[in-house]
Predicted model as a PDB file, atoms N, CA, C, CB and O in Angstrom, pLDDT in the B-factor column:
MODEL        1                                                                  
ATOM      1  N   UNK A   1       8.688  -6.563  61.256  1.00 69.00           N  
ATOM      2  CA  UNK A   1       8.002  -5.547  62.034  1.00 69.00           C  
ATOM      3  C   UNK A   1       9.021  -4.625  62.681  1.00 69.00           C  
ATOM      4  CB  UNK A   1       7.096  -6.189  63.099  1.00 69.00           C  
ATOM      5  O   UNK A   1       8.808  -3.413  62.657  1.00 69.00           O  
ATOM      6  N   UNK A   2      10.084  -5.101  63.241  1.00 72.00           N  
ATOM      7  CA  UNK A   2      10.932  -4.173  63.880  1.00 72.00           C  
ATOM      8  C   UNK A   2      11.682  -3.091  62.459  1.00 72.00           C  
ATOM      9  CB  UNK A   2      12.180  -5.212  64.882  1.00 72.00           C  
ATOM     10  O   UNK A   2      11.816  -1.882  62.644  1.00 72.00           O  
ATOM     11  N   UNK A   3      11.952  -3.520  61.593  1.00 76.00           N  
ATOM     12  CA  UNK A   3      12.575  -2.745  60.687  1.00 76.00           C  
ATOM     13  C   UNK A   3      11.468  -1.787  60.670  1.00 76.00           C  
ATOM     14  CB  UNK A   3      13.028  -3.414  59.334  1.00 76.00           C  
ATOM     15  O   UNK A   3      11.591  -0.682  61.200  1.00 76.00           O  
ATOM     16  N   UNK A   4      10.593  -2.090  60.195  1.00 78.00           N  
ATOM     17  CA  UNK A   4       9.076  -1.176  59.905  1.00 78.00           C  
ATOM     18  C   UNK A   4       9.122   0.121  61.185  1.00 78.00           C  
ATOM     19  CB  UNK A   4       7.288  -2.481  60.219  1.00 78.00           C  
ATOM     20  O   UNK A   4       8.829   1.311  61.070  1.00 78.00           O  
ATOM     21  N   UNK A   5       9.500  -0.480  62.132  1.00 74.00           N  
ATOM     22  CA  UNK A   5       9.263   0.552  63.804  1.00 74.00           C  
ATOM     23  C   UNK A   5      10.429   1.383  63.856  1.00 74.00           C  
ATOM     24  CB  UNK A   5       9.276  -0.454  65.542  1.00 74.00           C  
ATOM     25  O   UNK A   5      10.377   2.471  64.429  1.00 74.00           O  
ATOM     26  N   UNK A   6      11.668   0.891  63.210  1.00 73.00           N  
ATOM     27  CA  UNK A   6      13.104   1.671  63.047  1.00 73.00           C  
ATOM     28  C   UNK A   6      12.542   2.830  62.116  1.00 73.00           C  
ATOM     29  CB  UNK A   6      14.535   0.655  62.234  1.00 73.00           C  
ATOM     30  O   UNK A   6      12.584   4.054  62.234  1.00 73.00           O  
ATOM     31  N   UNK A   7      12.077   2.113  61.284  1.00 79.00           N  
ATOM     32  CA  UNK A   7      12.045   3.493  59.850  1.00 79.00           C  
ATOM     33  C   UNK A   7      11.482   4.078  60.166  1.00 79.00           C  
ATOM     34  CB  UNK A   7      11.587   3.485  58.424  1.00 79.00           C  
ATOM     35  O   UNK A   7      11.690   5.243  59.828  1.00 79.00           O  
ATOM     36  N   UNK A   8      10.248   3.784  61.113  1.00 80.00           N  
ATOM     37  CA  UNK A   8       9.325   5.306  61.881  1.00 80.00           C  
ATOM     38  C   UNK A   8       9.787   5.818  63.278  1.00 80.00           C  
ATOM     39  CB  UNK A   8       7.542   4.935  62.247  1.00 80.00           C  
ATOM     40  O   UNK A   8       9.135   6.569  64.004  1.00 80.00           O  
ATOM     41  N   UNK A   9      10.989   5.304  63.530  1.00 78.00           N  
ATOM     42  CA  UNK A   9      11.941   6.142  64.664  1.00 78.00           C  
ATOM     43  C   UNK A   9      10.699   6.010  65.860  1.00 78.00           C  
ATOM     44  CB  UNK A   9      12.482   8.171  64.127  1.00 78.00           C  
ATOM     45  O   UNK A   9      10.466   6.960  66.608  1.00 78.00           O  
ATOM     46  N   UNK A  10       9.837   4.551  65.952  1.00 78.00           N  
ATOM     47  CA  UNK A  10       9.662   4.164  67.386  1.00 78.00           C  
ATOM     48  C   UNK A  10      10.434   3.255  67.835  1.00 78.00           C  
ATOM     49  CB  UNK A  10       8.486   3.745  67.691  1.00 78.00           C  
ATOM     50  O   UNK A  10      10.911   2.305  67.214  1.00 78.00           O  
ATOM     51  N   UNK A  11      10.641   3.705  69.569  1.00 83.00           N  
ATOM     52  CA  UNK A  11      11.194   2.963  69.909  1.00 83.00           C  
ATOM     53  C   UNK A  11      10.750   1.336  70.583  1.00 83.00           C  
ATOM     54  CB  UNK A  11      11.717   3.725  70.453  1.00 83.00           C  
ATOM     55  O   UNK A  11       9.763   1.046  71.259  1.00 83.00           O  
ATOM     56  N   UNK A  12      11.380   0.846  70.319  1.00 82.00           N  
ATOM     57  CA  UNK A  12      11.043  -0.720  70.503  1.00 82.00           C  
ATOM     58  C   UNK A  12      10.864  -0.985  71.598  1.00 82.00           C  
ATOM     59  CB  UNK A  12      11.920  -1.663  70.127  1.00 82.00           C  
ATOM     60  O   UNK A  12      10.077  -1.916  71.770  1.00 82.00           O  
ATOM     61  N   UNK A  13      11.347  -0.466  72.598  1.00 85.00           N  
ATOM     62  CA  UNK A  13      10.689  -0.919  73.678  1.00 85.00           C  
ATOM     63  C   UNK A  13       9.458  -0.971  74.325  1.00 85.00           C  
ATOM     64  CB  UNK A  13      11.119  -0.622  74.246  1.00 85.00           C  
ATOM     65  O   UNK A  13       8.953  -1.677  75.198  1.00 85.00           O  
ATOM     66  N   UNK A  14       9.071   0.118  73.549  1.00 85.00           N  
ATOM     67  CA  UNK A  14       7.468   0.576  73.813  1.00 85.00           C  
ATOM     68  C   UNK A  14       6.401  -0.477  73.385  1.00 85.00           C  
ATOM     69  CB  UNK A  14       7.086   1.969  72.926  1.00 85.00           C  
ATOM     70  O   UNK A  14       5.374  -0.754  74.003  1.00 85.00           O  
ATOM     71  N   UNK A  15       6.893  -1.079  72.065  1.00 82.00           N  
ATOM     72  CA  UNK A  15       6.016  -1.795  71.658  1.00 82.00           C  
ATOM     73  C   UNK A  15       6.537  -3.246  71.443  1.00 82.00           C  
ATOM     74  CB  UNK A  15       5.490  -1.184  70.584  1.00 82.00           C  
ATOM     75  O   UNK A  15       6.309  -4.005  70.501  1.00 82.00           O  
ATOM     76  N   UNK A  16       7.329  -3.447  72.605  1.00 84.00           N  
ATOM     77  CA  UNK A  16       7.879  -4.819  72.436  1.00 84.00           C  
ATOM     78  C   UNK A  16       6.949  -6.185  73.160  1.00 84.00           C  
ATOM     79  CB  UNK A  16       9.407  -4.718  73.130  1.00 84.00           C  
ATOM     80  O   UNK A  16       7.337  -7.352  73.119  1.00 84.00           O  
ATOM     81  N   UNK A  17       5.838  -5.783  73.721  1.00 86.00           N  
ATOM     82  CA  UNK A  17       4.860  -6.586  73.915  1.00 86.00           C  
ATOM     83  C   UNK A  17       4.159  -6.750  72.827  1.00 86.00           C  
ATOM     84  CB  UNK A  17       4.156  -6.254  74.848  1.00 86.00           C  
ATOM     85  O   UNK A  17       3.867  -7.911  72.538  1.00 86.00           O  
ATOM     86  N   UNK A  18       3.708  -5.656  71.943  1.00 83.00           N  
ATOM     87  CA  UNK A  18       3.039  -5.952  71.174  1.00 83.00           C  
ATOM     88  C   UNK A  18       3.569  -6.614  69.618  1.00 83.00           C  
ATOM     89  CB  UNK A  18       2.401  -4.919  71.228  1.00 83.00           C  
ATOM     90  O   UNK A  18       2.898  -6.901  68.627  1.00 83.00           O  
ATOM     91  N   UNK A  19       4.584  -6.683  69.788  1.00 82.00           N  
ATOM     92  CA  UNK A  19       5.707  -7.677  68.933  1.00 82.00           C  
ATOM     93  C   UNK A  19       5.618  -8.832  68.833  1.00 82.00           C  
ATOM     94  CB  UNK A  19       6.910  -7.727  69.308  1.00 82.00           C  
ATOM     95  O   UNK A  19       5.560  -9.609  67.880  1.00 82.00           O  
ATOM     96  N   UNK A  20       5.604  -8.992  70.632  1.00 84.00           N  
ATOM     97  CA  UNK A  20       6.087 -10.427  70.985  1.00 84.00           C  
ATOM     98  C   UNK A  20       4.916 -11.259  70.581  1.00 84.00           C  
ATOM     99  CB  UNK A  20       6.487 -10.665  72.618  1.00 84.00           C  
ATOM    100  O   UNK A  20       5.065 -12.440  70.270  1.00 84.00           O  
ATOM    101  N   UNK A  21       3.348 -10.461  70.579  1.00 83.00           N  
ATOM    102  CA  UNK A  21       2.191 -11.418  70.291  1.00 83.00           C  
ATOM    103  C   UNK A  21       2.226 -11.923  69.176  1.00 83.00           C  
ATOM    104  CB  UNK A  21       0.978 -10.931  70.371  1.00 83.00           C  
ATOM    105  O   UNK A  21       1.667 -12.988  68.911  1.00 83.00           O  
ATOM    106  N   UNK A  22       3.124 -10.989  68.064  1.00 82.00           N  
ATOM    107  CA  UNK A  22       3.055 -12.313  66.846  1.00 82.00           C  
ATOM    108  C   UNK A  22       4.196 -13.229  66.618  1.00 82.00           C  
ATOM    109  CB  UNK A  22       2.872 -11.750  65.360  1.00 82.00           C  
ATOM    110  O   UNK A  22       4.348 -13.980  65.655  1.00 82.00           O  
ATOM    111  N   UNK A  23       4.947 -13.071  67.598  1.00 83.00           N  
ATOM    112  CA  UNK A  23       6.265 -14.004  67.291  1.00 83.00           C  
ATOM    113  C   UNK A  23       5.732 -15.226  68.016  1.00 83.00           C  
ATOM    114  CB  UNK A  23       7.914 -13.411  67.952  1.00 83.00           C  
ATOM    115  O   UNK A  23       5.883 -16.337  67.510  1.00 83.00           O  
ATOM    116  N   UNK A  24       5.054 -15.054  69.294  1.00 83.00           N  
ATOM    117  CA  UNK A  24       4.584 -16.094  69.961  1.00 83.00           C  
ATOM    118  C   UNK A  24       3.241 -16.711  70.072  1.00 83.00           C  
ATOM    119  CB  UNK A  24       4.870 -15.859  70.925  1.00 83.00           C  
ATOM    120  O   UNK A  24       3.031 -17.669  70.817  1.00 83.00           O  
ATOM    121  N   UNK A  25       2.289 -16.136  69.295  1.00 82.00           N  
ATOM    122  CA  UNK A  25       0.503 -16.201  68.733  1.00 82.00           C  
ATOM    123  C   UNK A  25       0.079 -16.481  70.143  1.00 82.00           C  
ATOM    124  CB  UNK A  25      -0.137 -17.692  67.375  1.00 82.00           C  
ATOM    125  O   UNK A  25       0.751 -16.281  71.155  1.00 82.00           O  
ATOM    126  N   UNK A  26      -1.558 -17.146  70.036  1.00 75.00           N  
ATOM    127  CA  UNK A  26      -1.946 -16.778  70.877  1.00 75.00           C  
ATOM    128  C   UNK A  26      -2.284 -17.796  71.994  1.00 75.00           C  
ATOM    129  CB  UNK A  26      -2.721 -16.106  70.449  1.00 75.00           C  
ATOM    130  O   UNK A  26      -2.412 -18.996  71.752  1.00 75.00           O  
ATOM    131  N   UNK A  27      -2.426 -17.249  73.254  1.00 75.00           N  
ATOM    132  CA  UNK A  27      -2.480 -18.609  74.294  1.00 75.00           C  
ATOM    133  C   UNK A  27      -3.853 -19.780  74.412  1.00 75.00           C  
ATOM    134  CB  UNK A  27      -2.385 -17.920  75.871  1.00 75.00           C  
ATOM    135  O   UNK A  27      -4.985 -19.324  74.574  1.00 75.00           O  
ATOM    136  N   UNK A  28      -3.688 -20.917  74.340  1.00 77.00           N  
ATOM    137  CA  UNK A  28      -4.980 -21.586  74.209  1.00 77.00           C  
ATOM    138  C   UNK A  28      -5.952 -21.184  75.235  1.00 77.00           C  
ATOM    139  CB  UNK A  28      -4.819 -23.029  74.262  1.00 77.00           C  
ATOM    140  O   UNK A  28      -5.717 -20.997  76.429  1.00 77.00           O  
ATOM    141  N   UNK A  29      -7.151 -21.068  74.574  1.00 74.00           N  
ATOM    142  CA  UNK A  29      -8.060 -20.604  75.265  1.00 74.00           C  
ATOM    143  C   UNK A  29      -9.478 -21.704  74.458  1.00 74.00           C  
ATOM    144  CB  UNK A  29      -8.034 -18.747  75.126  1.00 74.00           C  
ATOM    145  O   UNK A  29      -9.372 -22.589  73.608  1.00 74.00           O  
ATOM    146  N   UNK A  30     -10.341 -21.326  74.953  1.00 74.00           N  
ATOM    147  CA  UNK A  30     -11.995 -22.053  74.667  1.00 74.00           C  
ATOM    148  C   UNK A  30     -12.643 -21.246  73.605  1.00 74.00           C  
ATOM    149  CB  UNK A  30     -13.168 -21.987  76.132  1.00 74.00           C  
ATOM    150  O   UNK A  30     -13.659 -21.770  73.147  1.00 74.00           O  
ATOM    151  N   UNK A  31     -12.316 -20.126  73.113  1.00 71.00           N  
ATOM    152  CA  UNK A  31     -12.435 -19.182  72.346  1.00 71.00           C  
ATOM    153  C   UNK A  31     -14.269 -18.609  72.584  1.00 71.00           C  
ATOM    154  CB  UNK A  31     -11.898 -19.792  70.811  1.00 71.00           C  
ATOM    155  O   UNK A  31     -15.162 -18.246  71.818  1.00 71.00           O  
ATOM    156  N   UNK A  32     -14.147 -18.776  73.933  1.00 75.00           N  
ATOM    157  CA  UNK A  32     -15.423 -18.159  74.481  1.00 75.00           C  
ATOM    158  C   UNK A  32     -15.286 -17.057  74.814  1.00 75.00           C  
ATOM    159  CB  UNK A  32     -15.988 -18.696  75.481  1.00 75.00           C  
ATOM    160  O   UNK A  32     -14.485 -16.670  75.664  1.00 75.00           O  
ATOM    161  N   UNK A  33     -16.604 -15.907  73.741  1.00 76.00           N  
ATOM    162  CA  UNK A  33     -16.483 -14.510  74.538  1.00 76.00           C  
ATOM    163  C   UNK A  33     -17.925 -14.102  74.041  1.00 76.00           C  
ATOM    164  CB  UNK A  33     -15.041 -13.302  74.056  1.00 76.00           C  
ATOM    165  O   UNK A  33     -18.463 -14.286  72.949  1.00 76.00           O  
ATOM    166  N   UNK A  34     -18.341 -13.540  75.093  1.00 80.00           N  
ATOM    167  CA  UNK A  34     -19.967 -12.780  74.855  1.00 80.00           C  
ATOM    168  C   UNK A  34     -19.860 -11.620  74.668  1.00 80.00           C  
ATOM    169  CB  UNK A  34     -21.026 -12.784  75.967  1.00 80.00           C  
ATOM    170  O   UNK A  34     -19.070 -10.761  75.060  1.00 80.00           O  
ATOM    171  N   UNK A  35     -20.850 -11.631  73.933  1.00 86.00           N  
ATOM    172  CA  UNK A  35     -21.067  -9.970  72.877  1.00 86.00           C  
ATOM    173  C   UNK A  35     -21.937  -8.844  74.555  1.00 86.00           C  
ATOM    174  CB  UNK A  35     -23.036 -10.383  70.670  1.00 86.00           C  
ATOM    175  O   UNK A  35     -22.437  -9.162  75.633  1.00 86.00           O  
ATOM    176  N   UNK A  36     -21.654  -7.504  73.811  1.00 89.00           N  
ATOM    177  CA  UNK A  36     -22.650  -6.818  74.763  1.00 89.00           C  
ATOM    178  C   UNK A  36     -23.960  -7.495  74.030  1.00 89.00           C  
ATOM    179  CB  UNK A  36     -22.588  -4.910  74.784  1.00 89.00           C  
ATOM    180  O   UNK A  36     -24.697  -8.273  74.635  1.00 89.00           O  
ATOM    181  N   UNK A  37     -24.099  -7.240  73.115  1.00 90.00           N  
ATOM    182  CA  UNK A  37     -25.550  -7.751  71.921  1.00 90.00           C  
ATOM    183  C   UNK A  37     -25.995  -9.458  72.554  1.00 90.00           C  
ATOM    184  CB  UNK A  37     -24.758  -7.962  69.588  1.00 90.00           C  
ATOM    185  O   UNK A  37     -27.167  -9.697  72.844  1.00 90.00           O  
ATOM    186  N   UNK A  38     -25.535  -9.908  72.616  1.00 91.00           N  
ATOM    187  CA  UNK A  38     -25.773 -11.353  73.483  1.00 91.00           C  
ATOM    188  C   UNK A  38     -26.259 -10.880  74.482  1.00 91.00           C  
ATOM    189  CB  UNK A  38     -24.565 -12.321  73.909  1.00 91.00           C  
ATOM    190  O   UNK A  38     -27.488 -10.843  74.543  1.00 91.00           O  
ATOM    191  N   UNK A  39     -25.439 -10.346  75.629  1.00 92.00           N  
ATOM    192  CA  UNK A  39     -26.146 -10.524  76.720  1.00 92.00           C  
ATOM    193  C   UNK A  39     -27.057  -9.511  76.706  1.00 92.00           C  
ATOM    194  CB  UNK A  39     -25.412 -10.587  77.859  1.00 92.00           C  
ATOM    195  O   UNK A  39     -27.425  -9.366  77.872  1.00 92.00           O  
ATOM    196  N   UNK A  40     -27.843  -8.415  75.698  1.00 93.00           N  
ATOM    197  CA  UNK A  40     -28.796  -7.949  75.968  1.00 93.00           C  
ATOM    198  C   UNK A  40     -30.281  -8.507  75.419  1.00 93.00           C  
ATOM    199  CB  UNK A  40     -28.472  -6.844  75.705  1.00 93.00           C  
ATOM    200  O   UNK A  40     -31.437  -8.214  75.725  1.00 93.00           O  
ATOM    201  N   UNK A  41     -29.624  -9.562  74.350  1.00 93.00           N  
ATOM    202  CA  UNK A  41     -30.852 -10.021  73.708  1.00 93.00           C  
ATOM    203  C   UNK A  41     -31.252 -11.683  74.882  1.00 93.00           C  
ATOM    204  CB  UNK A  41     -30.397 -10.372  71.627  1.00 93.00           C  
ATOM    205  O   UNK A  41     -32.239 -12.418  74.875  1.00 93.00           O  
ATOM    206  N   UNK A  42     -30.237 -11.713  75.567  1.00 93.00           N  
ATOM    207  CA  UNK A  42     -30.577 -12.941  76.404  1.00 93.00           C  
ATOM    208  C   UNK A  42     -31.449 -12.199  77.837  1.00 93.00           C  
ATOM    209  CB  UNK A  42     -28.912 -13.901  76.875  1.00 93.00           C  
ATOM    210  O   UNK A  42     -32.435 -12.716  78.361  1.00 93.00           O  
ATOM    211  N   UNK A  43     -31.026 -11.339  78.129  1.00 94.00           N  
ATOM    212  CA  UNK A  43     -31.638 -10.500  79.414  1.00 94.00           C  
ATOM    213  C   UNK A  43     -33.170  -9.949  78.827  1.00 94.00           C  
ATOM    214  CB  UNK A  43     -30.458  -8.965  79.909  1.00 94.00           C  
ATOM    215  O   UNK A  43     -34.095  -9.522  79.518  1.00 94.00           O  
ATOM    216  N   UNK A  44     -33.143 -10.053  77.783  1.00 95.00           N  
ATOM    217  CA  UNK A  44     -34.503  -9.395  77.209  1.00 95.00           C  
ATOM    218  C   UNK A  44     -35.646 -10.756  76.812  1.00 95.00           C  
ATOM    219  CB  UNK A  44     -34.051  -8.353  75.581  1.00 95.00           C  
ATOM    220  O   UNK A  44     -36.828 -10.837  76.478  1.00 95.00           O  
ATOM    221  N   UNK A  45     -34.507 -11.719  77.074  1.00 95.00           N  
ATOM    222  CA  UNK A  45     -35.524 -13.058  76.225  1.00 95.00           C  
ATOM    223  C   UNK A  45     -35.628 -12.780  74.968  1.00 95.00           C  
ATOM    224  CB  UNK A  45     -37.164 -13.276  76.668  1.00 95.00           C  
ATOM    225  O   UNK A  45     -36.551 -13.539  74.671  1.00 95.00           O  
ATOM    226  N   UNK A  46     -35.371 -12.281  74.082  1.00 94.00           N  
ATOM    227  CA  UNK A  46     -35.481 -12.138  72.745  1.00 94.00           C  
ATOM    228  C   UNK A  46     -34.753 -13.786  71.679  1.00 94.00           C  
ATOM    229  CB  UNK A  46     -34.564 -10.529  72.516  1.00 94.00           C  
ATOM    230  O   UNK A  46     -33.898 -14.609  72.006  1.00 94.00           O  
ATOM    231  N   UNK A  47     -35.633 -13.653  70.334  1.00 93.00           N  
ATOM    232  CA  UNK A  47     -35.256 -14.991  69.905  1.00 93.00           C  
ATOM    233  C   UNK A  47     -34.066 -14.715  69.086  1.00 93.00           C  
ATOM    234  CB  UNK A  47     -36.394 -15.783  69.115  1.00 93.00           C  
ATOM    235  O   UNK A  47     -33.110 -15.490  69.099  1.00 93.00           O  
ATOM    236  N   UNK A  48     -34.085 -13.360  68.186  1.00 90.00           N  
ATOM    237  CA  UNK A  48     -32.789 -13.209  67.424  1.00 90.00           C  
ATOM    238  C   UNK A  48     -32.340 -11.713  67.762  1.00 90.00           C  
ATOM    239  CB  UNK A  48     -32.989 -13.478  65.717  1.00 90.00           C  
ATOM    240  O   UNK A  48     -32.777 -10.609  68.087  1.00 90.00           O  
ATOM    241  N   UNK A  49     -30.521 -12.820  67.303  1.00 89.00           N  
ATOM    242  CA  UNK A  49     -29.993 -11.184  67.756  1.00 89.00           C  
ATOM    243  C   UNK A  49     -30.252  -9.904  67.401  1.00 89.00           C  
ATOM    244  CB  UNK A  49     -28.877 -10.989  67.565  1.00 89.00           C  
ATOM    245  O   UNK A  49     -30.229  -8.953  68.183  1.00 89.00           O  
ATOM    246  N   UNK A  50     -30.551  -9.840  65.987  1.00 86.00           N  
ATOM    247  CA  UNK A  50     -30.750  -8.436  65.216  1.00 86.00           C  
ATOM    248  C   UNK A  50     -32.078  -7.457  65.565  1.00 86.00           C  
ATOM    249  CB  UNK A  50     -30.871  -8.805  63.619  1.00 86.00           C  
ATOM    250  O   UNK A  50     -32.547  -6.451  65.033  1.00 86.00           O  
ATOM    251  N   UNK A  51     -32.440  -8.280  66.742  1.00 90.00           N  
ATOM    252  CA  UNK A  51     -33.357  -7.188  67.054  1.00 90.00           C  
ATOM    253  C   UNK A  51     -32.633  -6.343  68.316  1.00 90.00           C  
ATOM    254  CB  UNK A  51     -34.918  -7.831  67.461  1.00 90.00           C  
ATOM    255  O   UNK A  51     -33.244  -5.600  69.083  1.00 90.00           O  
ATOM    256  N   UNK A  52     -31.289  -6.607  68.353  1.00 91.00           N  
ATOM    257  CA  UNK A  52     -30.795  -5.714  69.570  1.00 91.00           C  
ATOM    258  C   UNK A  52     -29.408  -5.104  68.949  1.00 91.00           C  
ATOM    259  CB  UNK A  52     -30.509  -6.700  71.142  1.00 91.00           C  
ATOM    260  O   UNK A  52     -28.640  -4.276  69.440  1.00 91.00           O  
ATOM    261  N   UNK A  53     -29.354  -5.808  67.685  1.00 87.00           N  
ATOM    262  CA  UNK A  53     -28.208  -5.091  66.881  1.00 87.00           C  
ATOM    263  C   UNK A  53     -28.414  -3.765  66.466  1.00 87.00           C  
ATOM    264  CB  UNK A  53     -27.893  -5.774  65.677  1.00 87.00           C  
ATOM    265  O   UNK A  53     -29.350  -3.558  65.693  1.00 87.00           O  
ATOM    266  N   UNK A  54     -27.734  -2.859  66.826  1.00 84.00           N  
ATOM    267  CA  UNK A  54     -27.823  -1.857  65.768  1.00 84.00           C  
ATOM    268  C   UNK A  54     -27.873  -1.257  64.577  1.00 84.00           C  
ATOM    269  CB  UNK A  54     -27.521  -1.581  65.812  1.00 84.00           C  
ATOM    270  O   UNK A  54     -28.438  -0.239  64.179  1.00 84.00           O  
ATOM    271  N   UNK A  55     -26.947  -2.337  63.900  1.00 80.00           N  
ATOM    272  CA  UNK A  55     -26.438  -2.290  62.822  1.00 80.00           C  
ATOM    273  C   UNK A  55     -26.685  -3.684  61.907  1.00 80.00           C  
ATOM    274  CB  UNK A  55     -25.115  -1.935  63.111  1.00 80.00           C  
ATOM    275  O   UNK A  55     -25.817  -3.993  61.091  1.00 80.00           O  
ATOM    276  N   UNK A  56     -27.827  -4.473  62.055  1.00 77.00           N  
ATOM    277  CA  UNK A  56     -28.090  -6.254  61.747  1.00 77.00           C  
ATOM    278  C   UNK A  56     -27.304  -6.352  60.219  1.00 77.00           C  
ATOM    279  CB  UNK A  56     -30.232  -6.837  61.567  1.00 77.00           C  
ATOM    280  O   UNK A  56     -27.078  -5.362  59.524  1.00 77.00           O  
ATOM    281  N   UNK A  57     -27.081  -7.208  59.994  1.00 76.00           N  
ATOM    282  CA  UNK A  57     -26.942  -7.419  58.692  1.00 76.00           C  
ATOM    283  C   UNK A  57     -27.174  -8.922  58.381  1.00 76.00           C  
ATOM    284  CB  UNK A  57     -25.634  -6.928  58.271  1.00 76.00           C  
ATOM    285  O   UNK A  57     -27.158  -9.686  59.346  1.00 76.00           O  
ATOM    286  N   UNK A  58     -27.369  -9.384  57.256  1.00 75.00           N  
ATOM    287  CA  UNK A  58     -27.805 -10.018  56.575  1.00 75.00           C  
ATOM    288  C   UNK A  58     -27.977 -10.039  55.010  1.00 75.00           C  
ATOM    289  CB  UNK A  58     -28.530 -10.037  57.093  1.00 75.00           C  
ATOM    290  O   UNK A  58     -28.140  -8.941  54.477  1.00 75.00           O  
ATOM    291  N   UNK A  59     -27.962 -10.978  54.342  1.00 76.00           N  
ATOM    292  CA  UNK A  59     -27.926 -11.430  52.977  1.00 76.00           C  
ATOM    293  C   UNK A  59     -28.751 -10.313  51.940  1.00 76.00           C  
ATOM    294  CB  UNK A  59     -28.621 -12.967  52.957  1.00 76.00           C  
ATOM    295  O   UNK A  59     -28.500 -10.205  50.740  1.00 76.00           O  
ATOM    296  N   UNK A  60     -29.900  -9.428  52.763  1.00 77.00           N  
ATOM    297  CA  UNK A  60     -30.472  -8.679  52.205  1.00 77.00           C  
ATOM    298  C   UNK A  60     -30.431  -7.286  52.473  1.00 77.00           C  
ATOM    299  CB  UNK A  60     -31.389  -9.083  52.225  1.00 77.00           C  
ATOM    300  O   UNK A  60     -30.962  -6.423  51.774  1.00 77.00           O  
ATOM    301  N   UNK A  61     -29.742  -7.088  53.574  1.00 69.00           N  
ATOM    302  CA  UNK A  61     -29.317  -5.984  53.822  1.00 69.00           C  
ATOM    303  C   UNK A  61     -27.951  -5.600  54.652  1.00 69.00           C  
ATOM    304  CB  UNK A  61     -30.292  -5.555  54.297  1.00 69.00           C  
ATOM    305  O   UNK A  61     -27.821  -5.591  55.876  1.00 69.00           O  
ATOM    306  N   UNK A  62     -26.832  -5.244  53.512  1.00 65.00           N  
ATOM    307  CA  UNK A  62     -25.447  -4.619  54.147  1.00 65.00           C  
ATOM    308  C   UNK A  62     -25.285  -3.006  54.072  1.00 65.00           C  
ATOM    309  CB  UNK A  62     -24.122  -5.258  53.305  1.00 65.00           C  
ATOM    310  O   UNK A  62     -24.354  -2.303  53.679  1.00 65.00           O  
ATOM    311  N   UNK A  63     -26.043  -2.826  54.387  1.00 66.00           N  
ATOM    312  CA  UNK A  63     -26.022  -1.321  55.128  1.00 66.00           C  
ATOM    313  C   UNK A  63     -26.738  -0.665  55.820  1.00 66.00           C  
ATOM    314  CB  UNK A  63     -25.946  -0.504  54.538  1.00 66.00           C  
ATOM    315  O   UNK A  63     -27.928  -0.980  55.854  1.00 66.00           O  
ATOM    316  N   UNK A  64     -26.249   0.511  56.635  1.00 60.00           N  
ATOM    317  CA  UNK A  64     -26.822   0.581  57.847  1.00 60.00           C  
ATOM    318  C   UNK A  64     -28.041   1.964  57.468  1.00 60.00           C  
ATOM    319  CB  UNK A  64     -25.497   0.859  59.152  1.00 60.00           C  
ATOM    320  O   UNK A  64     -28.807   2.368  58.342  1.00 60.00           O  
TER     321      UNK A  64                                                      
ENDMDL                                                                          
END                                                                             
């Protein structure tokens, strides 16, 4: 990655955090995170998500 950032004449310091995340991956976590789409289909009581998706997809339909 750093060779890659030389040849495009950025400088490394700028993006030396974002370096470091793959030299060092990522911190353990519970890998818990809620969607906006979750919490609107839970605030609505609704049973499935795709009725608050915009964009649903499914086996019968991949496009929007």
């Amino acid at each position: 990655i750093n060779a890659e950032y030389m040849g495009m004449e950025v400088d490394i310091v700028t993006v030396k955090d974002y370096i470091d995340s793959f030299r060092l991956g990522a911190y353990p976590h519970g890998g818990f995170g809620v969607g906006l789409e979750r919490v609107v289909m839970l605030t609505l009581a609704l049973s499935n998500i795709r009725k608050v998706s915009m964009f649903p997809r499914d086996p019968r339909r991949n496009s929007p």
